[in-house]
N, CA and C atoms as a LAMMPS dump frame, in Angstrom:
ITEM: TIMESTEP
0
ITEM: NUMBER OF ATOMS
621
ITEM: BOX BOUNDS ff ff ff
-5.0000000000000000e+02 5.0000000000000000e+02
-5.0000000000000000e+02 5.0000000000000000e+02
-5.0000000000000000e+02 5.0000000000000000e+02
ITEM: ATOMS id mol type element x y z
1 1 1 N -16.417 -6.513 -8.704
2 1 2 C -17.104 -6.797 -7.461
3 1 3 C -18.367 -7.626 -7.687
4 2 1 N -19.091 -7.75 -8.705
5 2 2 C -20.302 -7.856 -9.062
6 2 3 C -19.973 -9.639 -9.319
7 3 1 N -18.81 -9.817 -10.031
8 3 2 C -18.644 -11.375 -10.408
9 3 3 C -18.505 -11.895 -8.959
10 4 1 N -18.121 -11.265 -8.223
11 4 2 C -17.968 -11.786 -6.271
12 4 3 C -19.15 -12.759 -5.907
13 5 1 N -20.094 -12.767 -6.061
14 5 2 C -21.242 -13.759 -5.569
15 5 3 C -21.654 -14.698 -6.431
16 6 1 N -20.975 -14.573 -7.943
17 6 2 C -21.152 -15.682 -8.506
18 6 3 C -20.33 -16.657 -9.068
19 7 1 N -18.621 -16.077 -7.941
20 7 2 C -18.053 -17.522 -7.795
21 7 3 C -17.574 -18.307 -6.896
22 8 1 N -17.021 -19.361 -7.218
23 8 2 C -17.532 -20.693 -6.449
24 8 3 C -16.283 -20.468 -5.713
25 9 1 N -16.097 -21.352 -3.801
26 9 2 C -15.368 -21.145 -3.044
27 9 3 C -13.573 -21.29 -3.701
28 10 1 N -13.74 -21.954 -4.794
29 10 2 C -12.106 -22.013 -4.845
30 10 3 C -11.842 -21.357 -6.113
31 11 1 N -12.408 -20.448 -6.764
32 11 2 C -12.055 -19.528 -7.745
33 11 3 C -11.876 -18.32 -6.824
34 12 1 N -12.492 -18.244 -5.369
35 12 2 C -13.11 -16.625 -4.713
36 12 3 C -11.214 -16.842 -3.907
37 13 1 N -11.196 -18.267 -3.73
38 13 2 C -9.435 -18.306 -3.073
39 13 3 C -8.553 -17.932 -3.978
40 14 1 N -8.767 -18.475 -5.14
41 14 2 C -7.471 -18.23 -6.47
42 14 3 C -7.682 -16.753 -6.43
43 15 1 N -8.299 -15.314 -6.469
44 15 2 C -8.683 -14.608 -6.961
45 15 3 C -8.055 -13.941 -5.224
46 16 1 N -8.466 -14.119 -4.575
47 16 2 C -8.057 -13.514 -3.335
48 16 3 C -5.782 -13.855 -3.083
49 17 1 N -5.737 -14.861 -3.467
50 17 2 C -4.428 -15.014 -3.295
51 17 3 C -3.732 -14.269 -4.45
52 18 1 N -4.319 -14.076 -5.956
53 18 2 C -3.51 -13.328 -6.762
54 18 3 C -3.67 -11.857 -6.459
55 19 1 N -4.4 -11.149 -6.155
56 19 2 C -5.05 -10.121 -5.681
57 19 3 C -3.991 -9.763 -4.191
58 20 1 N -3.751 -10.745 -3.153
59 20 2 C -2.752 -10.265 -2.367
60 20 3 C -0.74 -10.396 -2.539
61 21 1 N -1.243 -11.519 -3.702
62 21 2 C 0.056 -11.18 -4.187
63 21 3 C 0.473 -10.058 -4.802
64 22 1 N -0.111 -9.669 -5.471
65 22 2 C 0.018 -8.315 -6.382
66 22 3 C 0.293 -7.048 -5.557
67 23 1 N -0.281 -7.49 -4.233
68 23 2 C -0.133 -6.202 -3.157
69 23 3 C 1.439 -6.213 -2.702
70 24 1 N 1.39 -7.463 -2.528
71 24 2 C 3.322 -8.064 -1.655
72 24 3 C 4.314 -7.464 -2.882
73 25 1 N 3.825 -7.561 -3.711
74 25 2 C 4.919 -7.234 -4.875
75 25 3 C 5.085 -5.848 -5.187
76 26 1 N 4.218 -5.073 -4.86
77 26 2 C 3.832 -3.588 -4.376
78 26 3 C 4.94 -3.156 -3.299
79 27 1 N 4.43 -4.146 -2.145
80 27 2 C 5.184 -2.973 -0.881
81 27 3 C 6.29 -3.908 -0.998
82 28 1 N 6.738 -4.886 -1.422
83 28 2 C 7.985 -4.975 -1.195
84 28 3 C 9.401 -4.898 -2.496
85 29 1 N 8.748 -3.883 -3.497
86 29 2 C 9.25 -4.078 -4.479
87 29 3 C 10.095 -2.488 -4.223
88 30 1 N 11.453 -2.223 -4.558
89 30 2 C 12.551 -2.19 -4.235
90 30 3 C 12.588 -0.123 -4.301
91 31 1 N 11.535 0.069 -5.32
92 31 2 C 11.498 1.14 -5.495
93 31 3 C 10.126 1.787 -5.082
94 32 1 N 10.037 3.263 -4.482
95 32 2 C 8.589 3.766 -4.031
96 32 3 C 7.581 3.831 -5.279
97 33 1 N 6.485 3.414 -5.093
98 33 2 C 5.427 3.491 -6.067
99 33 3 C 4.702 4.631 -5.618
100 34 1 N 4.359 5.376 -6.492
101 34 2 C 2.983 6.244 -5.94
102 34 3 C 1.787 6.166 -6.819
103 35 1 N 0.868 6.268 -5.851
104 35 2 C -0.572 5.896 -6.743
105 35 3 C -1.033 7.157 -6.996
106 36 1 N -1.403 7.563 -8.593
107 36 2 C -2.675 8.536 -8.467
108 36 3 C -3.706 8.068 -8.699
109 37 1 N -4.661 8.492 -7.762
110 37 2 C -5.828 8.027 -8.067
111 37 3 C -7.276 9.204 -8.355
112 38 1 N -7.941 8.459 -9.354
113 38 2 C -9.01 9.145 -10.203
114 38 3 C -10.322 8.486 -9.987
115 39 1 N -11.365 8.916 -10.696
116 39 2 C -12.687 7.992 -10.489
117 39 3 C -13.064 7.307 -9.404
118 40 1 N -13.466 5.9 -9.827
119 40 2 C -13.647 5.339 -8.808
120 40 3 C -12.482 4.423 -8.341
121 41 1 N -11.93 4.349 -7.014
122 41 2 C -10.951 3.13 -7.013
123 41 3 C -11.95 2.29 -5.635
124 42 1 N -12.178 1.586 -6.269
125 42 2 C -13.104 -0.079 -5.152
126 42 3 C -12.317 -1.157 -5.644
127 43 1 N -12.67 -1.966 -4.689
128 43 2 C -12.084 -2.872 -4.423
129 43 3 C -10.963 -3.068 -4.809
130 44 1 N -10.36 -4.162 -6.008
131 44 2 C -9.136 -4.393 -6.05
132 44 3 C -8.145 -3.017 -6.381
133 45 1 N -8.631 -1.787 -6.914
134 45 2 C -7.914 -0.821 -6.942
135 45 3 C -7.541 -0.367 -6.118
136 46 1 N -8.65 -0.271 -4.886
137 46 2 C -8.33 0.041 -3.98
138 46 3 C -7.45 -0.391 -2.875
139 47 1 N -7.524 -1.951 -3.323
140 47 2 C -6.474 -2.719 -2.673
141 47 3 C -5.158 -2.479 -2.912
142 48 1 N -4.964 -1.875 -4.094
143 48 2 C -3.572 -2.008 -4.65
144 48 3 C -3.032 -0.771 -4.614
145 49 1 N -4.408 0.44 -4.444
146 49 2 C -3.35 1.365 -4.027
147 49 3 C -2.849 1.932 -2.244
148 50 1 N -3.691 1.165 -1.48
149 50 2 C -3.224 1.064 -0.705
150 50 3 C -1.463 0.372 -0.309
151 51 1 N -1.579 -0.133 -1.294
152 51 2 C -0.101 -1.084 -1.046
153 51 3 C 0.701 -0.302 -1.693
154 52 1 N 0.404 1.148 -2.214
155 52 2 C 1.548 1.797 -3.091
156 52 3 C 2.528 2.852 -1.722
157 53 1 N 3.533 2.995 -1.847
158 53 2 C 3.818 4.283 -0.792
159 53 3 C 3.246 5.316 -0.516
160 54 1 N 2.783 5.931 -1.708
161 54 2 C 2.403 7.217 -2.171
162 54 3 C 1.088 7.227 -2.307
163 55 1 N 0.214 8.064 -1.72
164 55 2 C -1.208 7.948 -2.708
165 55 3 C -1.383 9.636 -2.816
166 56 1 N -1.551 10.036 -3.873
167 56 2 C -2.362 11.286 -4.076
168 56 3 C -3.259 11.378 -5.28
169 57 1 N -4.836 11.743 -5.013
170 57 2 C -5.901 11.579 -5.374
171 57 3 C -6.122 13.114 -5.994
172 58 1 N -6.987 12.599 -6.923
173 58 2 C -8.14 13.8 -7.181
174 58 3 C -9.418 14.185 -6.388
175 59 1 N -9.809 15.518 -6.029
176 59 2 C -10.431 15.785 -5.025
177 59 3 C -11.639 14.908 -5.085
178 60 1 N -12.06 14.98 -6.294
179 60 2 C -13.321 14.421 -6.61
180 60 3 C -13.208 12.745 -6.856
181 61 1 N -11.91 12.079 -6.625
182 61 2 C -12.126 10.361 -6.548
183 61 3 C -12.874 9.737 -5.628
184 62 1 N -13.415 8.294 -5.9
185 62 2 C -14.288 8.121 -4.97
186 62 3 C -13.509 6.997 -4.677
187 63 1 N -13.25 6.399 -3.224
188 63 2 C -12.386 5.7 -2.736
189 63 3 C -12.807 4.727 -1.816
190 64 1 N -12.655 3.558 -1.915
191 64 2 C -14.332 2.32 -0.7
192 64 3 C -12.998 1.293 -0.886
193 65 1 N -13.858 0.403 -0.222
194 65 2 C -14.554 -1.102 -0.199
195 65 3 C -15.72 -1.728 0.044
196 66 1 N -16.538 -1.57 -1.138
197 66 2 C -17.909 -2.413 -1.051
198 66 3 C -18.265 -4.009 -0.741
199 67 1 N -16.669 -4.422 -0.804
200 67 2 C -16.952 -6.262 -0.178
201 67 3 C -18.368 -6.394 0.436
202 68 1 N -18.747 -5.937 1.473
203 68 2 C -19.646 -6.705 2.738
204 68 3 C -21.142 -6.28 1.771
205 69 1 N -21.084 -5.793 0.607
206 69 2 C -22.817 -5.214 -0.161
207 69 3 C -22.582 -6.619 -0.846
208 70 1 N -21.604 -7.747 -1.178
209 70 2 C -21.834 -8.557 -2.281
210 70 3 C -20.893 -9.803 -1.474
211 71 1 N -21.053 -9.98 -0.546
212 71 2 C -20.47 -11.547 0.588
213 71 3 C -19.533 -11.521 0.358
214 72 1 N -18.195 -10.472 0.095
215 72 2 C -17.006 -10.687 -0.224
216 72 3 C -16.065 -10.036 1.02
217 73 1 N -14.595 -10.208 0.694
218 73 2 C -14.219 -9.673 1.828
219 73 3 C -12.844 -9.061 1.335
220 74 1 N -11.497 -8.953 2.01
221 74 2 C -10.352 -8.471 1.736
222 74 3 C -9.19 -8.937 1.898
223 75 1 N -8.458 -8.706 1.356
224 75 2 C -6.791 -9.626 1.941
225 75 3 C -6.827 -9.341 3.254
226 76 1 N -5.73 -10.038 4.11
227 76 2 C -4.863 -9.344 5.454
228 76 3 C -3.753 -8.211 4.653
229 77 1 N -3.284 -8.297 3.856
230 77 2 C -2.806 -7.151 3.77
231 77 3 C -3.499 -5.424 3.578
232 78 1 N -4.469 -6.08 3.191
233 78 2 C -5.098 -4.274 2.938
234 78 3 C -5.893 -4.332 4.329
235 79 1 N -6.433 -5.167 5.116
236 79 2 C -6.735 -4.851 6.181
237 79 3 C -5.899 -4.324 7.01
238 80 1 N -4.343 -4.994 7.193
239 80 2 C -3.69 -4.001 7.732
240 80 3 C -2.996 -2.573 7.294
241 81 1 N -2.936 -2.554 6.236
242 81 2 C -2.449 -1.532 5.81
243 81 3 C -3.568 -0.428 6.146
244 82 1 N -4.752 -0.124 5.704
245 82 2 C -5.724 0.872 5.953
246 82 3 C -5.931 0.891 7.606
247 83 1 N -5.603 -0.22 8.455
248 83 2 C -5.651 0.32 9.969
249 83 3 C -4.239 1.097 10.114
250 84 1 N -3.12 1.064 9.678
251 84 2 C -1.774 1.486 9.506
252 84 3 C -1.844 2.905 9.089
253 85 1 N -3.344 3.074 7.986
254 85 2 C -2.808 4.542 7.797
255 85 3 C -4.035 4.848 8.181
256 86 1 N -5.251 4.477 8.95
257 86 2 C -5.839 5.842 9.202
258 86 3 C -6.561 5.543 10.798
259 87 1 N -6.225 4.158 11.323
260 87 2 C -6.339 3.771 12.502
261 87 3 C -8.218 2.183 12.664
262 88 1 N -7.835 1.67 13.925
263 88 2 C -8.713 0.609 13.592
264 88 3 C -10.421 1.236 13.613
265 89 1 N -10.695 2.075 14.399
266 89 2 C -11.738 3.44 14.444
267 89 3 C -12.546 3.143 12.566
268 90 1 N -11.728 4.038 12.396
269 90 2 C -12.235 4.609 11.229
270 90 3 C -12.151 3.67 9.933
271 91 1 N -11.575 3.124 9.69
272 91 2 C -11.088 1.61 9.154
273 91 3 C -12.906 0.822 9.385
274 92 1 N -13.04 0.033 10.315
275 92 2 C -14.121 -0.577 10.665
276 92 3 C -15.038 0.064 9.993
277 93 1 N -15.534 1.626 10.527
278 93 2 C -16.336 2.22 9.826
279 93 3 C -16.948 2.41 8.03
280 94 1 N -15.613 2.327 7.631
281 94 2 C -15.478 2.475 6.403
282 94 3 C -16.068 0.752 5.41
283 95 1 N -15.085 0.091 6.402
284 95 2 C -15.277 -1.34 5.778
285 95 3 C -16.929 -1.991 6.353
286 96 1 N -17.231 -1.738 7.116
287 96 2 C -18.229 -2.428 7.937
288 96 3 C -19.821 -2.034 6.944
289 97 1 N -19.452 0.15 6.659
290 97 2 C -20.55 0.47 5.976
291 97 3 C -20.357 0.405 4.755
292 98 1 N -19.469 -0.485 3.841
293 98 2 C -19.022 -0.093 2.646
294 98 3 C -19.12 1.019 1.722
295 99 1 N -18.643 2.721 2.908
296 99 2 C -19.297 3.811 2.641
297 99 3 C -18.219 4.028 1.421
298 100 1 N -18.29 4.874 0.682
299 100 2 C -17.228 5.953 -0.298
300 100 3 C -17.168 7.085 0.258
301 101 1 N -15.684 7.507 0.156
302 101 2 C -15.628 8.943 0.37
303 101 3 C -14.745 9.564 -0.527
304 102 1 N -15.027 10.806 -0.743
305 102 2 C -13.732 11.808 -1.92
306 102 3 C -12.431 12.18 -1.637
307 103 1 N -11.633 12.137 -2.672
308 103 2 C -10.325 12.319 -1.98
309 103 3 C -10.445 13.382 -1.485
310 104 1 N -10.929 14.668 -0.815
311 104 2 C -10.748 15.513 -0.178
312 104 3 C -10.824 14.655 1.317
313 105 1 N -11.579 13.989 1.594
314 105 2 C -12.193 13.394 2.772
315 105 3 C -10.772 12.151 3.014
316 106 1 N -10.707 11.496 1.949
317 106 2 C -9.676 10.642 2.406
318 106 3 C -8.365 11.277 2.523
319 107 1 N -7.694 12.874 2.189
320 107 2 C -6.284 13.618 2.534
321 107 3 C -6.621 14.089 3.819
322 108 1 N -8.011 14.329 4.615
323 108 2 C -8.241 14.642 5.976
324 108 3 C -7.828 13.69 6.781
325 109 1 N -8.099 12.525 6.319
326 109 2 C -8.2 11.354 7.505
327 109 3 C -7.085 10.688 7.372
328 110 1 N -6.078 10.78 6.024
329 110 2 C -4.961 10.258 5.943
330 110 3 C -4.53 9.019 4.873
331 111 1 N -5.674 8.905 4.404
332 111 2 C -6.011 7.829 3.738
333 111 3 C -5.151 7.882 2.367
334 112 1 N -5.008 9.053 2.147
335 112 2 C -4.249 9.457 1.23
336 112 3 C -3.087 10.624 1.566
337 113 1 N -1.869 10.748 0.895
338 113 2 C -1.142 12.014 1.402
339 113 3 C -1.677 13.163 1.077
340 114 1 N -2.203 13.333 -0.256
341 114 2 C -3.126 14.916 -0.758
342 114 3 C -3.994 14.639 -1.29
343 115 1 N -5.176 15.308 -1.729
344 115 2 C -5.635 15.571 -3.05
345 115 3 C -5.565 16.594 -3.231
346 116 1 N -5.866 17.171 -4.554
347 116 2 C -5.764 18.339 -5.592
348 116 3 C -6.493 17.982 -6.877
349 117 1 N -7.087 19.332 -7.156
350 117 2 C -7.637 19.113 -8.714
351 117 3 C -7.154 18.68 -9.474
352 118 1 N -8.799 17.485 -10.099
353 118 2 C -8.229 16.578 -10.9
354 118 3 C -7.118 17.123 -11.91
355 119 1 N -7.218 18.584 -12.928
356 119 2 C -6.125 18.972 -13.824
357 119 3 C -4.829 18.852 -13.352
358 120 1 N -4.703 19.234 -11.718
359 120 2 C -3.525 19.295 -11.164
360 120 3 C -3.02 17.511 -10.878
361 121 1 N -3.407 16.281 -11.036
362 121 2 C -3.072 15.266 -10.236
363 121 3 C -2.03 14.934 -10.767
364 122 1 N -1.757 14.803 -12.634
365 122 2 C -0.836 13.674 -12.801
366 122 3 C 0.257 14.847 -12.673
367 123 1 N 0.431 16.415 -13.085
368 123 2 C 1.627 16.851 -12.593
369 123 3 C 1.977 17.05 -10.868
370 124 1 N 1.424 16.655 -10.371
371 124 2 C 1.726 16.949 -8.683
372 124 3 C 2.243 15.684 -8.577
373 125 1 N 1.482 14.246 -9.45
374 125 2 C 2.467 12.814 -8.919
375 125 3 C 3.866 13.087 -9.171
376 126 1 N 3.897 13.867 -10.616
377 126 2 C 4.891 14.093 -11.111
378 126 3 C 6.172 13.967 -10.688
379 127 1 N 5.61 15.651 -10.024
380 127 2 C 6.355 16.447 -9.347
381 127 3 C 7.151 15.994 -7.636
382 128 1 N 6.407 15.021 -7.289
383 128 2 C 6.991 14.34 -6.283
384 128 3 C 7.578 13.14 -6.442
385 129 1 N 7.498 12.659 -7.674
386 129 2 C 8.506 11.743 -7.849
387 129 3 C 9.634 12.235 -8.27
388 130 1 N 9.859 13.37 -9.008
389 130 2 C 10.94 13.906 -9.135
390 130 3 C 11.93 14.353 -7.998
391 131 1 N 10.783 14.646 -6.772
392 131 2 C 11.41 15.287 -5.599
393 131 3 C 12.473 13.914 -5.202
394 132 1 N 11.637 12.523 -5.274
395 132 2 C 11.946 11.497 -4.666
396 132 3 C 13.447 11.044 -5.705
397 133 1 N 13.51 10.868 -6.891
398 133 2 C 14.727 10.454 -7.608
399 133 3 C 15.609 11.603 -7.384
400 134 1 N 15.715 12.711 -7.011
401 134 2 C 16.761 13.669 -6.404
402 134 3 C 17.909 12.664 -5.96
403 135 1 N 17.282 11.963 -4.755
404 135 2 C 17.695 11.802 -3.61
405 135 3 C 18.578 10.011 -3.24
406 136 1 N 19.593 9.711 -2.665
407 136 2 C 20.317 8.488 -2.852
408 136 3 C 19.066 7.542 -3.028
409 137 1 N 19.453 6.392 -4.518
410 137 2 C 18.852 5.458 -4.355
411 137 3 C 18.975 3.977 -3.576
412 138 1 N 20.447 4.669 -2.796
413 138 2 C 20.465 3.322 -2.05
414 138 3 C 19.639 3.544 -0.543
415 139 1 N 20.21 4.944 0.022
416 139 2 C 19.203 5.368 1.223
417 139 3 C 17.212 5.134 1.149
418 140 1 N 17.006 5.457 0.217
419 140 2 C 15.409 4.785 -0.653
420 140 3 C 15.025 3.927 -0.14
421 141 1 N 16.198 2.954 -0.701
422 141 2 C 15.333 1.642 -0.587
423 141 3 C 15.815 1.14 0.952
424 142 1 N 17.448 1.039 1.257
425 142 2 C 17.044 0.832 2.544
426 142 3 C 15.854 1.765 3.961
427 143 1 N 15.439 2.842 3.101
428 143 2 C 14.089 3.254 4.555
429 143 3 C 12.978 2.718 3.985
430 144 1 N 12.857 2.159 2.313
431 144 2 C 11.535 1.117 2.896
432 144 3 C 11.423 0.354 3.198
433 145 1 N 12.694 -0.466 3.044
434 145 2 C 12.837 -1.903 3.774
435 145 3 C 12.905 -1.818 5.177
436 146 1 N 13.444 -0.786 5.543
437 146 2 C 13.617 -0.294 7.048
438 146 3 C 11.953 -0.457 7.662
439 147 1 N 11.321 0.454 6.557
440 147 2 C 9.948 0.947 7.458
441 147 3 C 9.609 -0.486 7.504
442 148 1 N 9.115 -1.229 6.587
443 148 2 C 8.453 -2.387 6.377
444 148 3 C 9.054 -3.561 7.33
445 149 1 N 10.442 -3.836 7.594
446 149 2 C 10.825 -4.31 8.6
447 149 3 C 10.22 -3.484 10.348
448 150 1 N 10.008 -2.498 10.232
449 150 2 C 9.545 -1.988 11.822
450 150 3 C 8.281 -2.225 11.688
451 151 1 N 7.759 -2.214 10.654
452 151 2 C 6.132 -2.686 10.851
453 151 3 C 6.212 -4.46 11.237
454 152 1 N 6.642 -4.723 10.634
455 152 2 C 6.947 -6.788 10.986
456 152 3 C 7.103 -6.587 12.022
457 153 1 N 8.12 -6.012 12.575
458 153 2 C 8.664 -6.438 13.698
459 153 3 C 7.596 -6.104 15.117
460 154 1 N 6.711 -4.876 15.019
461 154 2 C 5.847 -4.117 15.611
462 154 3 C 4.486 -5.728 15.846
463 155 1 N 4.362 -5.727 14.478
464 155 2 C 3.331 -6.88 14.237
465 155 3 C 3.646 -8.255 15.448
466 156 1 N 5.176 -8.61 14.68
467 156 2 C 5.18 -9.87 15.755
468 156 3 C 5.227 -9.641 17.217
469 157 1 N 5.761 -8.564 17.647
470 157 2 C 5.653 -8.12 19.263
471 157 3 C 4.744 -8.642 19.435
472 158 1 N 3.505 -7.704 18.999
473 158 2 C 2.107 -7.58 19.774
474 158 3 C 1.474 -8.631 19.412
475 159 1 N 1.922 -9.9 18.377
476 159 2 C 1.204 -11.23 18.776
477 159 3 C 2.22 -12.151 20.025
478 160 1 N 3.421 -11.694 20.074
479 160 2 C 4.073 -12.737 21.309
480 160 3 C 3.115 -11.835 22.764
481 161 1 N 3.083 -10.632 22.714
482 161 2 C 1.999 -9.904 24.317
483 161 3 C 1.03 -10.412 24.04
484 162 1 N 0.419 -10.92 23.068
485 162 2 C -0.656 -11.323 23.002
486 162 3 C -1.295 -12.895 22.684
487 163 1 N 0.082 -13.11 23.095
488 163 2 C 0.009 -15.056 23.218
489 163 3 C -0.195 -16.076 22.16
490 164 1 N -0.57 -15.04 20.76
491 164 2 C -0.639 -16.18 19.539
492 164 3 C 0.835 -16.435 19.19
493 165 1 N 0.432 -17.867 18.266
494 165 2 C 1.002 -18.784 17.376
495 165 3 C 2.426 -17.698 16.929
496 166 1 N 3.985 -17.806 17.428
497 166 2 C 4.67 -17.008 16.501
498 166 3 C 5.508 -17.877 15.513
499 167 1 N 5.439 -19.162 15.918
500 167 2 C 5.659 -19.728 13.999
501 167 3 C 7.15 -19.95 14.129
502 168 1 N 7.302 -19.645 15.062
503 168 2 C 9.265 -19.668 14.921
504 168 3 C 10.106 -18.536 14.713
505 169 1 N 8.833 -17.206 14.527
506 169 2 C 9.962 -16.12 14.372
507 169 3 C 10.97 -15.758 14.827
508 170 1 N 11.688 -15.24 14.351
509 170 2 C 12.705 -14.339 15.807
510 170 3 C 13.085 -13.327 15.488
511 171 1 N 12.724 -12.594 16.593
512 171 2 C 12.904 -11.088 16.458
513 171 3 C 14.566 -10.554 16.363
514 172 1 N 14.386 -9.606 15.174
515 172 2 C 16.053 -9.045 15.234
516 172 3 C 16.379 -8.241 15.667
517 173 1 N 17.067 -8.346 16.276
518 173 2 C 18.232 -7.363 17.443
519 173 3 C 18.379 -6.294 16.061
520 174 1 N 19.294 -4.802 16.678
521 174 2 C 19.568 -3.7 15.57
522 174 3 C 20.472 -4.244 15.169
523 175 1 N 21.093 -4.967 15.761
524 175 2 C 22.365 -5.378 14.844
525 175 3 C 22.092 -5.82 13.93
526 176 1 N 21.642 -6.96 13.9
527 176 2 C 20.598 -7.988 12.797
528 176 3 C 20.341 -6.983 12.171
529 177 1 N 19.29 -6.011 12.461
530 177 2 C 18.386 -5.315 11.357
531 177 3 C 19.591 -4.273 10.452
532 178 1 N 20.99 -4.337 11.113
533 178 2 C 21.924 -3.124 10.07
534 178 3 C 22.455 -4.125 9.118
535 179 1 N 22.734 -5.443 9.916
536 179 2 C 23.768 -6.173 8.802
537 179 3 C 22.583 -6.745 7.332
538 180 1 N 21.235 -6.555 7.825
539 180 2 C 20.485 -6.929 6.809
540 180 3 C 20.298 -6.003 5.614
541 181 1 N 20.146 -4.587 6.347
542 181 2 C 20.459 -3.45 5.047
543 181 3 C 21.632 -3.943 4.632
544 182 1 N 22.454 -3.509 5.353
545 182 2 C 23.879 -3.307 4.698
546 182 3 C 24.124 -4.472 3.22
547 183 1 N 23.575 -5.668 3.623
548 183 2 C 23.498 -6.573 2.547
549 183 3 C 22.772 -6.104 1.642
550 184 1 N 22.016 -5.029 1.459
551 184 2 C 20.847 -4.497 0.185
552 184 3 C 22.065 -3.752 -0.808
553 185 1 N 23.027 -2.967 -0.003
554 185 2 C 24.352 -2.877 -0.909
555 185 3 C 24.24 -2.831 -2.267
556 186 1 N 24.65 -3.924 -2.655
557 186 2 C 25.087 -4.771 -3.824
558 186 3 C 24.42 -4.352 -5.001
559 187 1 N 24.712 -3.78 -6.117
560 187 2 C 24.304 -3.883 -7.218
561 187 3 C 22.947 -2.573 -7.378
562 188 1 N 23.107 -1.646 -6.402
563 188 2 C 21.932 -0.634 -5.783
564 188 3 C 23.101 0.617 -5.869
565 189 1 N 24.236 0.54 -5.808
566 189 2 C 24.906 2.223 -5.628
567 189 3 C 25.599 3.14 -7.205
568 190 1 N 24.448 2.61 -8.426
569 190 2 C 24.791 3.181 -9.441
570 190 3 C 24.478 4.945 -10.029
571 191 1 N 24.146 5.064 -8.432
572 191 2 C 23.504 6.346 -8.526
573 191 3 C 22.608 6.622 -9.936
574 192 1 N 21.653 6.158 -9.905
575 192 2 C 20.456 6.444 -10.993
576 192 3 C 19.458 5.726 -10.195
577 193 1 N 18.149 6.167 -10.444
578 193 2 C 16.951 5.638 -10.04
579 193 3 C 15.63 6.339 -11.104
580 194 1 N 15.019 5.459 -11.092
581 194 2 C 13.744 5.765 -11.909
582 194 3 C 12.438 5.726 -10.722
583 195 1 N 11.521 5.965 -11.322
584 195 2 C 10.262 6.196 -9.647
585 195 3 C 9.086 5.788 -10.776
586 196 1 N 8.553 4.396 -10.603
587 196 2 C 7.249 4.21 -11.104
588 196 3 C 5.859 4.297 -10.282
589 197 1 N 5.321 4.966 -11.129
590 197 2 C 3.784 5.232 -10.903
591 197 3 C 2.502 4.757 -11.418
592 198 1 N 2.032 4.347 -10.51
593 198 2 C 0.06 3.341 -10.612
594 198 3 C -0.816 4.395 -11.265
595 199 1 N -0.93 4.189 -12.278
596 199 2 C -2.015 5.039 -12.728
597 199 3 C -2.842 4.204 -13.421
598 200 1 N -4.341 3.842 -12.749
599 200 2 C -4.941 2.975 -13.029
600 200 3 C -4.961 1.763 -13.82
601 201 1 N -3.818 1.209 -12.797
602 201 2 C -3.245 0.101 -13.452
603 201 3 C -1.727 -0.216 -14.62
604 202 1 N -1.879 1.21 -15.022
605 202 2 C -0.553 1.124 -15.816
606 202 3 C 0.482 1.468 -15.158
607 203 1 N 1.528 1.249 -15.087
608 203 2 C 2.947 1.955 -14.468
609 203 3 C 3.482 2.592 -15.592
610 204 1 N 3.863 4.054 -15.074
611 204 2 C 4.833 4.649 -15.769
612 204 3 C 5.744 5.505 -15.14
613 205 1 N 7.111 5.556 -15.825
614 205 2 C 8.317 5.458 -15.18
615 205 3 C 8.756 6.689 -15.361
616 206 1 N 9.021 7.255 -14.346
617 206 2 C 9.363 8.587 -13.991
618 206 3 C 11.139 8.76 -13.508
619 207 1 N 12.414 9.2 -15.058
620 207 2 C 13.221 9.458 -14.317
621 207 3 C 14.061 11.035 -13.899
């Protein structure tokens, strides 16, 4: 955060576009990620674990975005995602005062699915990724593509009611939206799945 004011407008773009790529490759990558999170997660951590499915924290993590203390700011993706999970209210608040709060405070408001003591975090990620590879890996992935398609689709509505630019989209009928799973099919029904997990930055693979 600290290098934020001392670089120049087209390093602060390169750095903002790899930073939201890394998020896209997050939510749209094929299998659920879950984040645990520890210490401090600001800024880009925080960016990235927002983009994970999963978040469960240690009670005592401290969880922000300090952008607006150092002239910086955030992707559109983590802006929408944090109004997505805890509403535009509290969101503003958070970003506007670049306050921190503990994961106890962020499993109240939603920000996260739990926290639990730190001893307890990495077996509780564990333990719910295990819950999660139980279960078909083709059904998986088509409900996150599912969810992530109803969020698009939610998105472009409320810019056609709301008269902006739609670019040429076009909205898909259910039909559209089954024959598009149904194409996820392919090369997905080997019944095995593995479940990787963000743990400050490293992934490790849970099967």
């Amino acid at each position: 955060m600290k290098e934020s004011k001392d670089r120049s407008l087209e390093d602060y773009r390169d750095y903002l576009e790899e930073l939201q790529q890394a998020s896209k490759k997050i939510i749209t990558f094929a299998k659920p990620i879950i984040a645990a999170i520890n210490g401090y997660a600001l800024g880009s951590r925080y960016k990235l674990a927002l983009a994970c499915d999963i978040r469960i924290a240690a009670e005592e993590a401290q969880i922000g975005s300090p952008e607006v203390r150092v002239a910086s700011s955030i992707t559109g993706d983590a802006l929408r995602l944090v109004q997505d999970l805890i509403g535009p209210g509290k969101a503003k608040e958070l970003l506007f005062t670049a306050g921190y709060i503990d994961g106890k405070e962020a499993g109240k408001i939603g920000l996260v699915n739990r926290a639990v003591p730190l001893d307890q975090l990495m077996e509780t990620t564990k333990q719910t990724a295990r819950k999660i590879v139980q279960n078909s890996p083709f059904s998986i992935k088509m409900i996150k593509t599912g969810l992530s398609l109803a969020r698009e689709l939610n998105k472009r509505e409320s810019e056609v009611k709301a008269g902006l630019k739609h670019d040429g989209y076009l909205l898909m009928t259910p039909e559209t939206f089954v024959e598009v799973l149904e194409k996820m099919q392919c090369g997905i029904l080997d019944g095995s799945m593995s479940l990787p997990i963000a743990v400050d930055g490293v992934i490790e693979q849970i099967n």
